[in-house]
C-alpha positions in Angstrom: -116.5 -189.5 -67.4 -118.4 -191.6 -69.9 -117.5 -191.6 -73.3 -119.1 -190.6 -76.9 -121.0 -193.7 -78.3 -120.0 -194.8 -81.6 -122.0 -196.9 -84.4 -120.7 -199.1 -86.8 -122.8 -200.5 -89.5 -120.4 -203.9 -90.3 -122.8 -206.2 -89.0 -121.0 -209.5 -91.3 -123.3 -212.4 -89.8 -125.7 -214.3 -87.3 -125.3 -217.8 -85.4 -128.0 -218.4 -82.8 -128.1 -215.3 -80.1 -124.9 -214.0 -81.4 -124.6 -211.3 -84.2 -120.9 -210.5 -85.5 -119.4 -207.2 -86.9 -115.8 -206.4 -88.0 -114.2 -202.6 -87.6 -114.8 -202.2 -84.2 -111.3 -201.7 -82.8 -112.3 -199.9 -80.1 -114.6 -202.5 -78.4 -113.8 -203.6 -75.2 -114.7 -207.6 -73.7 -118.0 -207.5 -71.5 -118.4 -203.6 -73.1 -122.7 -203.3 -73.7 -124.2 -202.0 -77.0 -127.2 -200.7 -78.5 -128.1 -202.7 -81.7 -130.0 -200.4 -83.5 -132.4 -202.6 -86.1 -135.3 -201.8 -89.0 -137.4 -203.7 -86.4 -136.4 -201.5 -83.6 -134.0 -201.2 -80.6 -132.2 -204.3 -79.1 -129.4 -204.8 -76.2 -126.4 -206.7 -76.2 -123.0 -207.5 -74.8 -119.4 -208.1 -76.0 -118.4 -211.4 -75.7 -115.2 -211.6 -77.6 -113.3 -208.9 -78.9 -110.6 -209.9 -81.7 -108.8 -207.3 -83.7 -111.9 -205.5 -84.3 -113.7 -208.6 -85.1 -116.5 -208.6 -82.4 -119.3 -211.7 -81.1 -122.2 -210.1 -79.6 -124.5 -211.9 -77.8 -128.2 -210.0 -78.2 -130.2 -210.8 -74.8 -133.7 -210.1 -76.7 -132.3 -213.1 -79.6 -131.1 -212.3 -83.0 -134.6 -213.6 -84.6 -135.9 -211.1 -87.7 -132.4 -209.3 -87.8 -131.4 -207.8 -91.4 -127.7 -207.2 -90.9 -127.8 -205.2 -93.7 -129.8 -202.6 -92.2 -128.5 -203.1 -88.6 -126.3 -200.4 -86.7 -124.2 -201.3 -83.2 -123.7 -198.7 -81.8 -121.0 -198.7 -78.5 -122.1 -197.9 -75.5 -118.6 -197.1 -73.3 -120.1 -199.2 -70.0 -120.7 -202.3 -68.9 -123.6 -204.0 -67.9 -125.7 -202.6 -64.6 -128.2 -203.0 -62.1 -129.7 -200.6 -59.9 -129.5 -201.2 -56.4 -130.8 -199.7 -53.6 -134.1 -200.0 -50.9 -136.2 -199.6 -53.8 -136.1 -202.8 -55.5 -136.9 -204.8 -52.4 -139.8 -206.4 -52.9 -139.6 -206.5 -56.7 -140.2 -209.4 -58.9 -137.7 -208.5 -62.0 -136.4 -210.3 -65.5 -133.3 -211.6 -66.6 -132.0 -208.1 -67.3 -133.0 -206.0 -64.2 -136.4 -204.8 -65.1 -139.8 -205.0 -63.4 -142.0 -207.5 -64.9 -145.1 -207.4 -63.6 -145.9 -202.9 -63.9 -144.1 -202.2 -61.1 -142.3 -199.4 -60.6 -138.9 -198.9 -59.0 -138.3 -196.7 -55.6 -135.2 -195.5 -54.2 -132.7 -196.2 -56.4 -128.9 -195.7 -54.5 -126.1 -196.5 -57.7 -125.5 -198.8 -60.7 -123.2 -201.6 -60.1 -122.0 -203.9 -62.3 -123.2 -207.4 -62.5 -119.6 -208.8 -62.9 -119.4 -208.0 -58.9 -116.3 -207.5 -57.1 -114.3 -211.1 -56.0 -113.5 -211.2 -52.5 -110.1 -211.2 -51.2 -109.1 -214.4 -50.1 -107.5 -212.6 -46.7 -110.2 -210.6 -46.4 -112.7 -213.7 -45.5 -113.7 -214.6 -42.1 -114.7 -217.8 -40.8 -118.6 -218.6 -40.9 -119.7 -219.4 -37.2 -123.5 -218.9 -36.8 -126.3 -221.1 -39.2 -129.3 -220.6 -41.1 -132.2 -222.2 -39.8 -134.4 -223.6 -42.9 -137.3 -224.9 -40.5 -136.3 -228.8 -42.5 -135.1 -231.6 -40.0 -133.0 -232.5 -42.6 -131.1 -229.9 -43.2 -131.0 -228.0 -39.9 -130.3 -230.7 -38.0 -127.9 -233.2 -40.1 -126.3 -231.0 -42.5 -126.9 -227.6 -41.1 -126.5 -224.6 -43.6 -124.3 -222.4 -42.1 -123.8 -218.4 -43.1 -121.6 -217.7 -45.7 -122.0 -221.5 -47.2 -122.6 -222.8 -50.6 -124.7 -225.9 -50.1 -126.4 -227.3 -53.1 -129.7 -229.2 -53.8 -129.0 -231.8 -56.1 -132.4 -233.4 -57.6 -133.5 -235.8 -60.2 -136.4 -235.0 -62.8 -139.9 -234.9 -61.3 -138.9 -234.3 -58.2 -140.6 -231.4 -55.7 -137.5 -229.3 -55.7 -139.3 -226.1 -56.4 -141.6 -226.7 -53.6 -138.3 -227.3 -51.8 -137.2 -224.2 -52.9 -140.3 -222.2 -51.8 -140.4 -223.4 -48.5 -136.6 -222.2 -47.9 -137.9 -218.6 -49.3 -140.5 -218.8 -46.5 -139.2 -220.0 -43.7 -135.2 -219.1 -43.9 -134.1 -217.2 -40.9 -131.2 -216.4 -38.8 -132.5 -217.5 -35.4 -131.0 -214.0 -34.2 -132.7 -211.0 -33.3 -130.2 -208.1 -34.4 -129.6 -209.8 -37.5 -131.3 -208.0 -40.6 -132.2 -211.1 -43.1 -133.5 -211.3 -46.6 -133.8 -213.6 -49.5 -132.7 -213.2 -53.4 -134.2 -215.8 -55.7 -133.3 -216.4 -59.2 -135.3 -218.5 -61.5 -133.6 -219.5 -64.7 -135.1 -221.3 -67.6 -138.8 -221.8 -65.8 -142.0 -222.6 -67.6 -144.7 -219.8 -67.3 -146.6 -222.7 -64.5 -143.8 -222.7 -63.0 -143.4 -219.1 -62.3 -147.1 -218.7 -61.7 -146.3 -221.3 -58.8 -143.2 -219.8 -57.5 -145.1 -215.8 -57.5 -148.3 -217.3 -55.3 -146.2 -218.8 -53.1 -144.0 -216.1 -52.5 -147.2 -213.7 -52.4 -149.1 -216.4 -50.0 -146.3 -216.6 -47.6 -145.9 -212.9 -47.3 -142.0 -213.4 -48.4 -142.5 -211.5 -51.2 -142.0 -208.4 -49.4 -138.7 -209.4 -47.9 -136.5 -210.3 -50.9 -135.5 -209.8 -54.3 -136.6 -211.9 -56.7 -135.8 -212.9 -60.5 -137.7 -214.9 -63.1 -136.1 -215.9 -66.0 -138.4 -217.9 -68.6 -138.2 -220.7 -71.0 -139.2 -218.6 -73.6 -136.3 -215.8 -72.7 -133.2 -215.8 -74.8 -130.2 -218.1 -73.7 -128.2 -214.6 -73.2 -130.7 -213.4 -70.6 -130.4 -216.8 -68.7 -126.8 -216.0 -68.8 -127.3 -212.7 -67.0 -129.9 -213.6 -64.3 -127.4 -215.2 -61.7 -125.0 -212.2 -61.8 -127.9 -209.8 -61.6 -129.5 -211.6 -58.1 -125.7 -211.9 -56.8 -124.9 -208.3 -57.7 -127.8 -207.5 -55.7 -126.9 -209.7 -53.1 -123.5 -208.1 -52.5 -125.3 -204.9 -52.3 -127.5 -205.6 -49.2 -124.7 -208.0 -47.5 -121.8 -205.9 -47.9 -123.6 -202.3 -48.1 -126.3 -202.6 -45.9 -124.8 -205.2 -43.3 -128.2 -207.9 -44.3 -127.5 -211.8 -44.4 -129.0 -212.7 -47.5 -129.7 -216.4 -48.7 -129.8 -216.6 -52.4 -131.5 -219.7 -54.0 -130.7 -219.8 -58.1 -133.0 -222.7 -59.3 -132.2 -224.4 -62.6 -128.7 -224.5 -62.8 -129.0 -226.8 -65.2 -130.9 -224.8 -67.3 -127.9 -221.8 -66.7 -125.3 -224.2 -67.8 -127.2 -225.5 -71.4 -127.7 -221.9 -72.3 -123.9 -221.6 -71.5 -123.6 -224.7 -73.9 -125.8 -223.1 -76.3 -123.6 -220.0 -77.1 -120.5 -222.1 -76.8 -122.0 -223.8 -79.7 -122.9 -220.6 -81.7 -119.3 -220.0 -81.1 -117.8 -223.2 -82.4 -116.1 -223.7 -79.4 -114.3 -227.2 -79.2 -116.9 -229.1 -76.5 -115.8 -230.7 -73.3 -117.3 -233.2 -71.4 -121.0 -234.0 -73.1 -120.9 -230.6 -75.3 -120.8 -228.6 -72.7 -117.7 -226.1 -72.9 -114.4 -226.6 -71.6 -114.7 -223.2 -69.0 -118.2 -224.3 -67.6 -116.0 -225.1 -64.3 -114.4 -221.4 -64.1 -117.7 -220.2 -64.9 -119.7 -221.6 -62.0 -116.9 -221.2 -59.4 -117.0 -217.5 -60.4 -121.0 -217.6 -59.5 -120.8 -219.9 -56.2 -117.6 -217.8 -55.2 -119.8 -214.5 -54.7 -120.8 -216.1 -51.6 -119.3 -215.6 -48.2 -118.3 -213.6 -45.1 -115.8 -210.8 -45.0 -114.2 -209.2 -42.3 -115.2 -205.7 -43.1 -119.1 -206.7 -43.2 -121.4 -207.9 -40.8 -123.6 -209.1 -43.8 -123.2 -212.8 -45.4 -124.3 -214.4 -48.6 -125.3 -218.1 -48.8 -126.2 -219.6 -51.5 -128.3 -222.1 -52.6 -128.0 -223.6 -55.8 -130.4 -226.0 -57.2 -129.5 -228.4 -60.0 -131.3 -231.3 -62.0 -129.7 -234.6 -62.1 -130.2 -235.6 -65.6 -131.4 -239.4 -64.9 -130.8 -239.0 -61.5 -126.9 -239.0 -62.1 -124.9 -237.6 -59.9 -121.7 -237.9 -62.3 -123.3 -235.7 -64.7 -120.7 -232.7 -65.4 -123.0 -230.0 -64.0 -123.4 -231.7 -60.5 -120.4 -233.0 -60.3 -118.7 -229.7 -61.3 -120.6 -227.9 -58.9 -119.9 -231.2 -55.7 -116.4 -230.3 -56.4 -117.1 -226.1 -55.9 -119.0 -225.9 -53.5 -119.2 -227.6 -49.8 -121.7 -230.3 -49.7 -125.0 -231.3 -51.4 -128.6 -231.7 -49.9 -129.8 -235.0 -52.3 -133.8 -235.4 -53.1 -134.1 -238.9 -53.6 -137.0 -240.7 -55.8 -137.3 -244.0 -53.6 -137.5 -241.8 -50.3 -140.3 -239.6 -52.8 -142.5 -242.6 -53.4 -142.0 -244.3 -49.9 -141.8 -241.8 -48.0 -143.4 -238.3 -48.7 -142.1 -235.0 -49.1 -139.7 -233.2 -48.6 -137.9 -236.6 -50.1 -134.3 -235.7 -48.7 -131.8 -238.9 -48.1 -129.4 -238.1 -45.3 -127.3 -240.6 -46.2 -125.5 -239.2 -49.3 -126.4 -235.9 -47.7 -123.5 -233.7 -46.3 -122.7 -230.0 -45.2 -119.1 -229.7 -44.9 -119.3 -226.4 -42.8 -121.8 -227.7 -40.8 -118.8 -227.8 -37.4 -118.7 -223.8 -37.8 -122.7 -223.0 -37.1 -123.5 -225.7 -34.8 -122.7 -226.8 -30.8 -123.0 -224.7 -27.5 -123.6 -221.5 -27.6 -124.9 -221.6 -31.4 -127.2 -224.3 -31.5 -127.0 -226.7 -28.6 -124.3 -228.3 -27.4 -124.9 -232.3 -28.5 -126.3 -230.8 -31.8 -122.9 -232.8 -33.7 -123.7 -236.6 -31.6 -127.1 -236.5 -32.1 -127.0 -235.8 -35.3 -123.9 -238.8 -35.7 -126.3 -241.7 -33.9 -129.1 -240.5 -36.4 -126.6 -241.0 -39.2 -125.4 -244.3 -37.6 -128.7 -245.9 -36.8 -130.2 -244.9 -39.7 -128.0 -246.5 -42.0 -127.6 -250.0 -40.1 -131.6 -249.9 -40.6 -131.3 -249.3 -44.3 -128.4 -252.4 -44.5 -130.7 -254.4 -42.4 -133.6 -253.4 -44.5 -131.7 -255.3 -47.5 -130.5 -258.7 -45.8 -134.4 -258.8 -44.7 -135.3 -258.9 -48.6 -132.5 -262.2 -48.3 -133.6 -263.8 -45.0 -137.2 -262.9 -44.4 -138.3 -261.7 -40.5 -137.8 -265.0 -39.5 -134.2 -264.7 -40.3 -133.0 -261.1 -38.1 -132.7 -260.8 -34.4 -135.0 -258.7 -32.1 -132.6 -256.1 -32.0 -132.5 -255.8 -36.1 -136.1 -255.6 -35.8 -135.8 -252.5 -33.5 -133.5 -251.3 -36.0 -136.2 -251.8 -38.6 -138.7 -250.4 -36.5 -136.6 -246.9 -36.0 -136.1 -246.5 -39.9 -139.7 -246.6 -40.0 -140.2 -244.0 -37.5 -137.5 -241.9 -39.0 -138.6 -241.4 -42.6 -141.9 -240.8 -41.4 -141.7 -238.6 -38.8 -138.5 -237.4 -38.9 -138.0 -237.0 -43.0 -141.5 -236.8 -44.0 -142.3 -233.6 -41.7 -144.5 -231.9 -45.1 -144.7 -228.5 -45.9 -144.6 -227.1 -42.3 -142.0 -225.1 -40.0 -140.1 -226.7 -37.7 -137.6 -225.2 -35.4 -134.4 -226.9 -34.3 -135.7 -227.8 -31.3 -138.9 -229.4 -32.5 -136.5 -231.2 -35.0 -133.9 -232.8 -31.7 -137.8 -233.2 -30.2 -138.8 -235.6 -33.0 -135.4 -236.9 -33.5 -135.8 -238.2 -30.1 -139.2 -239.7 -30.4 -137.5 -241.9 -33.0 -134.3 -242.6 -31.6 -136.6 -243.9 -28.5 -137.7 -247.0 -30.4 -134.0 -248.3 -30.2 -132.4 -249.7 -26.5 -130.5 -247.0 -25.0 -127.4 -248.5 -24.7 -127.8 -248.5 -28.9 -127.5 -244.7 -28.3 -123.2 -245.1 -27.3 -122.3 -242.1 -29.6 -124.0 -239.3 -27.2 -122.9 -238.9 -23.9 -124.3 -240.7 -21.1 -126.1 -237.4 -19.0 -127.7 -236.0 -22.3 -129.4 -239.4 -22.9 -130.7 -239.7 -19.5 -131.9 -236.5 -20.0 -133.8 -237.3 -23.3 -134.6 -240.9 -23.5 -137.9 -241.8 -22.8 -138.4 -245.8 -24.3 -141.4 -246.3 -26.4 -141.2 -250.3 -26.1 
């Protein structure tokens, strides 16, 4: 049974998106309120409850606010999201509601956007994969149900394109699997989301997901909200409705500045380049919604994409989030301008579940060698590349040359595969045509039958 609301009229200051009233004894942390203004009607949630000194952090901003003349008024709930068939298809804000006139179906219950955390024992192993229709990824660091596998990339780089081709083309290569797609967008310019809503319309996936768009222009507070939202949602249709869902949250950088932004409002002591000392528990509470449960036959898997702030990868919001999650998919700006799109370097690459999804029966059964002599060739032709820069042609043997040759073939065939669909088999296809510039008894970490089977020299 919900309770009365109460209003207090104590509003004592304002710092940033926060507002702060004393006398309310009876709020409770994460508790939602209506902040009744001379300017009209605003939302808000409880961020820190002190012997009835109260921080409220105002998702529509705290901008033309006379506290003076400003009621808050409790509302005895928490923060929800409706859930249900109806919203599939929907493009929504940072707080749950249709942006572009839509209006909302079937709508099953409110859940709140803290989730529920998933016990520990309760988890089951991942064992099937996620086919992205990228070489990279499918084949060398294969994104396996369940899995949190981030895209680390630097400034400039297409990782919204990136993003969009995941959103149309994911799949579980499985027909009595029911798969969707939940996409959050935090901090985006309005081109941005422009590019990311004709995609999504062009490709048809628009109609097979969930999707959020949070803008530059929002408050901090709503940028805040948007992740919990999409994975609220997420755990609806995975553990509910029995769906895998991928979910792709694109900036987490941006997510993690707004969190330093009310830190500051706050005067939190800073951690590690001002961003607060919690940022850590914070995003392991977000990447943590993902997984497989025993009770479910539905998955989450997320996909978190973060900027590299001058492509470092030590920066505290990657390297927070390396530590989290299990593996990183690295855009690279040298493979960019040499190479093409999508500009992914396999070599600092790496999906750590990659063993679970992958091998006979799942995908085929020298998926793991094949993907170890591309890993193995492909770097001696990068170190060769450099002691050519020292010697000169003149200076390497024949075999270095075919080396040279196949690092060629792989960035441009194999890497550089453009904004097209490939299935794991056209990927081991084209790995092959490359690996075919090499001497096959280069090829010693695959067996010996499944060579024979494949090789077919191009010199």
């Amino acid at each position: 049974m919900r309770l009365a609301r109460e209003g207090y009229r104590t509003v004592s200051s304002l710092r940033g998106p926060l507002l702060f009233a004393d006398g309310l004894h009876e709020a409770g942390y994460g508790e939602i309120v209506t902040i009744e203004t001379d300017q009209g009607i605003r939302k808000g949630q409880i961020l820190q409850a002190d012997e009835g000194l109260v921080s409220i952090q105002v998702f529509e901003g705290t901008a033309g606010i006379d506290p003076g003349k400003t009621t808050v008024w409790l509302e005895r709930d928490e923060v929800r999201i409706p859930v249900g068939d109806g919203i599939l298809g929907k493009v929504l804000n940072g707080r749950g509601t249709p942006i572009m006139g839509e209006e909302v179906g079937y709508i099953e219950e409110y859940l709140p956007v803290t989730g529920f955390p998933i016990n520990p024992s309760s988890r089951k192993t991942p064992s099937s994969y996620i086919e992205t229709g990228i070489s990279s990824i499918d084949l060398m660091n294969t994104l396996v149900k369940g899995q949190k596998l981030p895209i680390f990339s630097g400034s400039g780089l297409p990782a919204n394109e990136l993003a969009a081709q995941i959103v149309k083309q994911a799949r579980v290569p499985s027909k009595d699997t029911s798969f969707m797609v939940v996409f959050a967008a935090m901090g985006i310019t309005h081109r941005e989301a422009d590019f990311f809503l004709s995609s999504f319309k062009n490709s048809g996936a628009l109609n097979k997901g969930v999707f959020f768009i949070n803008l530059a222009s929002d408050s901090a507070v709503e940028r805040l909200l948007t992740p919990r939202l999409a994975l609220t949602v997420a755990e609806y249709f995975a553990f509910q409705k029995g769906y895998d869902v991928l979910v792709i949250l694109t900036d987490m950088l941006y997510y993690c500045e707004a969190l330093r932004e009310i830190s500051s409002s706050r005067e939190e002591v800073p951690g590690r380049r001002g961003y607060p000392g919690y940022m850590y528990s914070d995003l392991a509470e977000l990447y943590e919604r993902a997984g497989c449960i025993k009770e479910s036959s539905g998955s989450i898997t997320q996909i978190p994409i973060i900027t590299m702030p001058d492509d470092d990868m030590t920066h505290p919001v990657v390297d927070l989030s390396g530590y989290i999650t299990e593996g990183q998919i690295v855009l690279d700006r040298n493979i960019f301008s040499r190479v093409g799109y999508p500009p992914i370097n396999v070599l600092p690459s790496l999906s750590r579940l990659m063993n679970k999804g992958i091998g006979k029966n799942l995908t085929f059964k020298n998926h793991r060698t094949l993907a170890d002599q591309l890993y193995a060739a492909y770097a001696r032709a990068i170190e060769i590349g450099k002691l050519r820069l020292i010697v000169g042609d003149e200076g390497l043997t024949e075999m270095e040359h075919r080396y040279l040759d196949f690092g060629k073939r792989f960035e441009s065939q194999f890497v550089n595969q453009g904004n097209i669909h490939r299935t794991l088999m056209d990927s081991e296809r084209v790995a092959w045509q490359c690996l075919s510039s090499l001497p096959e008894t280069e090829l010693y970490r695959m067996p010996t039958d499944y060579v024979a089977e494949h090789y077919r020299s191009e010199v």
